[in-house]
N, C-alpha and C positions, 0 to 999 in steps of 0.2 A: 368382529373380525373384518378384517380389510381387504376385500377380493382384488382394489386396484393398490397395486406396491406405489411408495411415495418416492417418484424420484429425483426429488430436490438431493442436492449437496453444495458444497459451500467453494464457489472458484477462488477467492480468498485465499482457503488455505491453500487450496492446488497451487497456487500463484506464490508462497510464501516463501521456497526456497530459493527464489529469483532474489529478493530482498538478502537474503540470506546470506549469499552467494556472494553480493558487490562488497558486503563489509569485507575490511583488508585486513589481513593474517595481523595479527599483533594488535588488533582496533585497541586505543586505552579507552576512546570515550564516544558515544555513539549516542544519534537524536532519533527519538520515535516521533514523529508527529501522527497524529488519531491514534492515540494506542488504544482505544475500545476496550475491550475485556481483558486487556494484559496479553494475551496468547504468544505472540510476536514477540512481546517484549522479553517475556519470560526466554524463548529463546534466543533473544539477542545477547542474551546474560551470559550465555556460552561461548560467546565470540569477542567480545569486550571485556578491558576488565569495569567498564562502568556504563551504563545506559540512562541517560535521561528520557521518559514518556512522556508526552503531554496531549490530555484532551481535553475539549471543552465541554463533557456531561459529565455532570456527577454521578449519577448512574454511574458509569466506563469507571471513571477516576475509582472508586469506591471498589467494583467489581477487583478492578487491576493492582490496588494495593494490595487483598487477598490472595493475590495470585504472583506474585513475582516473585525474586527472590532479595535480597538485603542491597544487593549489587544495582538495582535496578529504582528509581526515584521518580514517581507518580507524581504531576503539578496537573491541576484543571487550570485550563489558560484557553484565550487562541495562543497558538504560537505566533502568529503576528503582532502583538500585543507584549512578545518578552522581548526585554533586550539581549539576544542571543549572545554569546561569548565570537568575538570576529577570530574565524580560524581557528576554531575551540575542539572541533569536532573527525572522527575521522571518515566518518560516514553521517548522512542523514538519512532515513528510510521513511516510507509511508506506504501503508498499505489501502487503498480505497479512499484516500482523502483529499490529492488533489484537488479535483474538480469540485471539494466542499470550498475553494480558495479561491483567489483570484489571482488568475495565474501567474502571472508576469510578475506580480508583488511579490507570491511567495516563493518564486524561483527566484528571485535576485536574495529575499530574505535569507531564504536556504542557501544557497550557495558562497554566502559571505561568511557563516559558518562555519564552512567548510579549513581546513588544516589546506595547503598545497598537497594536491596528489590523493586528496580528499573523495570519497566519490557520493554523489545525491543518484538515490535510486528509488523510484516510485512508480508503483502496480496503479491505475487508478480506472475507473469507467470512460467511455467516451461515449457521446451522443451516436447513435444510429447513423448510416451512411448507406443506405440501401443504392444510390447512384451508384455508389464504386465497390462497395462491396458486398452485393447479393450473394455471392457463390461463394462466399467465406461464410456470414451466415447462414445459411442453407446447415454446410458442413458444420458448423458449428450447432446447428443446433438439434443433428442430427446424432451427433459427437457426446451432446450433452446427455440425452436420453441413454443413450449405448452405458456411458458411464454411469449414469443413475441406476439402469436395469445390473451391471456388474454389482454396481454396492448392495443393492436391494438384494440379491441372492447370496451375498457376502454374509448379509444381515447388519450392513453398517445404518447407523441409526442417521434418516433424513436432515439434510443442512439446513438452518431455517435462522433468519438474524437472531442473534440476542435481545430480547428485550431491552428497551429502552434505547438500541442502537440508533445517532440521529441517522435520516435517509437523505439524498436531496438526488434527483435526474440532473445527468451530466449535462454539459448547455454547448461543447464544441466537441468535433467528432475528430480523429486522429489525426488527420489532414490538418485542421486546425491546430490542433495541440503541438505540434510537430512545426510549421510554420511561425507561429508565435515562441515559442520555446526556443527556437532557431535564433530569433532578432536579440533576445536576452544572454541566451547561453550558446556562443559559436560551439560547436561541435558535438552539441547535445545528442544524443540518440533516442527516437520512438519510434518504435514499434509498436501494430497492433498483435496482440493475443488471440488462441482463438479465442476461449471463452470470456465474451464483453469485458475487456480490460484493454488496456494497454501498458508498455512498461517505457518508464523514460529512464535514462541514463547517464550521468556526466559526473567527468574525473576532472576537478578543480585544476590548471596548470599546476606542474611543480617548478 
């Protein structure tokens, strides 16, 4: 028996309706880059009438074919590595994978992509910034416990990666991200999150 409650949960999915959200009313065709376990993509199947996923573990790939629905087309790739369709897409999403990339490459990659009026939306980590942001962290990780002790008396079951999930520590902190993303994509948007994420945002001109 477990006298201390485990209070992990997954900011991932907390974070998933942001991605959600940016695909545009009528999407025909929609890019998941890291689609990991399928999860995401699986709901992106409701918004699109068509979803391409692509990751680079076969783990993920394997998982996420079992899990999507007909509408939805699992490739192991990088995506940097496909020759993406130019203006193919009406959205691009990524949840937790930016910062698996390098940035500048896969923001230009991504957003050529994109259709006019297209929007690239991605949830991803950012390196620590205790300089500027002590007092976000604090709350944040204060925030985080509070929400783990609600689920844990819920009885919802502790967040914990998926196996075989790849890991990597992010290498620029939101200052960064935000700056560099700026010189590529004028009129980009990031924001940090609280819980260790941030969200970038940009609508292709029409």
């Amino acid at each position: 028996m477990r006298l201390v409650p485990d209070l992990r949960w997954d900011h991932n999915t907390y974070y998933r309706h942001l991605l959600l959200r940016a695909v545009p009313p009528g999407a025909a065709r929609v890019l998941e880059v890291g689609c990991g376990a399928g999860d995401l993509a699986a709901e992106l199947a409701g918004r699109a009438a068509r979803v391409d996923a692509v990751d680079r573990s076969a783990e993920m790939v394997a998982l996420a074919r079992a899990r999507v629905p007909a509408t939805v087309r699992v490739d192991r790739a990088d995506v940097l590595d496909l020759a993406l369709p130019a203006g193919g897409y009406d959205a691009v999403v990524g949840m937790s994978v930016l910062h698996h990339l390098p940035l500048e490459e896969a923001l230009r990659a991504l957003a050529a992509a994109l259709r006019p009026g297209g929007v690239l939306a991605m949830v991803a980590l950012p390196r620590t910034d205790l300089a500027r942001e002590l007092p976000l962290e604090l709350t944040a990780a204060v925030a985080d416990r509070a929400v783990g002790l609600r689920r844990a008396v819920r009885g919802h079951a502790a967040g914990a990666p998926v196996p075989g999930m790849p890991m990597r520590d992010p290498e620029l902190t939101v200052r960064e991200v935000r700056a560099r993303a700026r010189a590529v994509l004028p009129g980009v948007r990031v924001r940090r999150l609280l819980f260790w994420r941030y969200l970038l945002v940009w609508q292709r001109p029409a």
